[in-house]
GUVOMAR-11813 format. One record per residue (C-alpha): residue number from 1; x, y, z; residue in one letter; chain. Coordinates in nm, 3 decimals, always signed. Layout:
<sites>
k|x|y|z|r|c
NUM|X|Y|Z|A|A
...
</sites>
This chain:
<sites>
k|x|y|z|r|c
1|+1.519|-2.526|+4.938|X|A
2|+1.732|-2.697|+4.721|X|A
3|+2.027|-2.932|+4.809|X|A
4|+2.273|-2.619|+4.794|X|A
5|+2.041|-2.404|+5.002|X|A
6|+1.917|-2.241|+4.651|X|A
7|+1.542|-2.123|+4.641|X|A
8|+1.347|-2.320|+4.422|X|A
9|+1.072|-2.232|+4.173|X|A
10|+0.896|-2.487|+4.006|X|A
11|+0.675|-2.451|+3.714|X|A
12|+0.344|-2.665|+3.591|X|A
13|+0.465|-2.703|+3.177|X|A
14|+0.633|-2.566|+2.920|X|A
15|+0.307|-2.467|+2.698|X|A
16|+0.278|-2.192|+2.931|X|A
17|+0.422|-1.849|+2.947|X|A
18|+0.644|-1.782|+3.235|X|A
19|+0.593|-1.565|+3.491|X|A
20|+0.766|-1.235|+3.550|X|A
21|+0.879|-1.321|+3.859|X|A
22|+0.981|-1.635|+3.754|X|A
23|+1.209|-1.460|+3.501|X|A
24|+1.354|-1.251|+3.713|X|A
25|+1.506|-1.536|+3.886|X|A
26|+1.696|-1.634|+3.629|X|A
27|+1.907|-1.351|+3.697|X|A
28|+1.952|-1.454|+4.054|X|A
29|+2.264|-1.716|+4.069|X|A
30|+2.108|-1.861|+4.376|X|A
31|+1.802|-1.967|+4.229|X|A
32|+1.766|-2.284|+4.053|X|A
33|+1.412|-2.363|+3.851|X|A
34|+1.307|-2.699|+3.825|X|A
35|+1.038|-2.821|+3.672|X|A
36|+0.800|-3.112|+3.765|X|A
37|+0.517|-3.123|+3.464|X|A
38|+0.753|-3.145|+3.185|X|A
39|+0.615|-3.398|+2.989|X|A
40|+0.210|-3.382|+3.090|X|A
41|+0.207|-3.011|+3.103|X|A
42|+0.328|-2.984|+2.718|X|A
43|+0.135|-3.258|+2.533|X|A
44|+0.082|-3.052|+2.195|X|A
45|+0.441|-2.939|+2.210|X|A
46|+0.550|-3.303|+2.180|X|A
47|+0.311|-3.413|+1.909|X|A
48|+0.416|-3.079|+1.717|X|A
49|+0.569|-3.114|+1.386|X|A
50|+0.848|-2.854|+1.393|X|A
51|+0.934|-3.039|+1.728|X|A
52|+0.946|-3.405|+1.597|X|A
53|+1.173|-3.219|+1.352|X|A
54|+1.429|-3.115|+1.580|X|A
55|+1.344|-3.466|+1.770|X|A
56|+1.452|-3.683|+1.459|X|A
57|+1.776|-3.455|+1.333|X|A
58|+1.873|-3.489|+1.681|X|A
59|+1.808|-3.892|+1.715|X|A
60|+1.682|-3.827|+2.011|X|A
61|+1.322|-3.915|+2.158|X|A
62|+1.010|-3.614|+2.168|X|A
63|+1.071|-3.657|+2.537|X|A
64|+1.465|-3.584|+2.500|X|A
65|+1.403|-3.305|+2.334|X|A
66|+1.202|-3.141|+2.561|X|A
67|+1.429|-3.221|+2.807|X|A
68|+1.717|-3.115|+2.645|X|A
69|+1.576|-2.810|+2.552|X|A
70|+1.426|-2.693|+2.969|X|A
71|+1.814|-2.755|+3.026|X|A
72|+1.920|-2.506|+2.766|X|A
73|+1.724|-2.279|+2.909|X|A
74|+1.833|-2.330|+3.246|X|A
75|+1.606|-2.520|+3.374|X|A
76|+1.614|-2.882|+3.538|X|A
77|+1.323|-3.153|+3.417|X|A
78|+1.186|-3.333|+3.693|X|A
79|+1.113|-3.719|+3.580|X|A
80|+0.864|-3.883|+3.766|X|A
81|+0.858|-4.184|+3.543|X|A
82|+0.875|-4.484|+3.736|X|A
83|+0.939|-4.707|+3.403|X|A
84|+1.305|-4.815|+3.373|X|A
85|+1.357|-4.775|+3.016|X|A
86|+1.254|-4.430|+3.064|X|A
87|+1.449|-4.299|+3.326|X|A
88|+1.732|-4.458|+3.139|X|A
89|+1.658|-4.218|+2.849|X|A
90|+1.574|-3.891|+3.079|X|A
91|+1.928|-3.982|+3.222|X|A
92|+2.101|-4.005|+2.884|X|A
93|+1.962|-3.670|+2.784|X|A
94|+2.246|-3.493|+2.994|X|A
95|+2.497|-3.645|+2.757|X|A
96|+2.296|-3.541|+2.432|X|A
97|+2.395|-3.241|+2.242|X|A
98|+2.115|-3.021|+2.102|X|A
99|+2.222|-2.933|+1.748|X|A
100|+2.013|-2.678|+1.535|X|A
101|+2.156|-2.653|+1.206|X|A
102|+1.921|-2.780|+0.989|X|A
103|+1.648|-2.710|+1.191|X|A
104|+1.675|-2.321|+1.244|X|A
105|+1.311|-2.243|+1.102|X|A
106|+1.173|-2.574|+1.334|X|A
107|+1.371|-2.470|+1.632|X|A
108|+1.247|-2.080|+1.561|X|A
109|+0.908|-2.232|+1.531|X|A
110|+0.909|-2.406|+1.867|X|A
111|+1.059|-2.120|+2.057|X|A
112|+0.746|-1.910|+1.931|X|A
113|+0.533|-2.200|+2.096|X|A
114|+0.674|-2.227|+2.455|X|A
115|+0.689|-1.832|+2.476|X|A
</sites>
């Protein structure tokens, strides 16, 4: 359970499709999805071209972007980084503003990747 009695689903990566039931809970203002594998689960997602792309016109790191991107989709990233620098930047993420002109065939692209 999560802090506001929600259910909680967590997730391995974004490389992978998601589940029906999984979707289906999006639906359901109670649940909240978190996920834990962010990073490590989506390691050719992160080296991808179309997403350095959207990484760069953002000026914001591969790991941002991913990030920023599991938020826009309602979902919260986990860090489990225990480097300071790093959490710093997973922190600053909620701040950052995902912009897509510019990048509509990269962002496209991506979405086609993660499903």
């Amino acid at each position: 359970m999560g802090q506001g009695g929600e259910k909680v689903v967590r997730e391995q990566g974004c490389d992978l499709p998601v589940s029906a039931p999984v979707s289906h809970a999006r639906a359901r203002p109670t649940i909240s999805r978190r996920s834990f594998w962010t990073l490590t689960g989506s390691p050719s997602l992160l080296s991808h071209p179309s997403f350095l792309s959207i990484a760069k016109a953002n000026r914001l790191t591969p790991e941002q972007t991913l990030f920023k991107l599991a938020q826009a989709q309602g979902i919260t990233p986990l860090s489990g980084t225990t480097n300071a620098e790093h959490m710093r930047q997973d922190v600053e993420v909620e701040k950052a503003d995902l912009k897509v002109n510019g990048v509509e065939e990269e962002v496209k692209a991506v979405k086609s990747l993660i499903g």
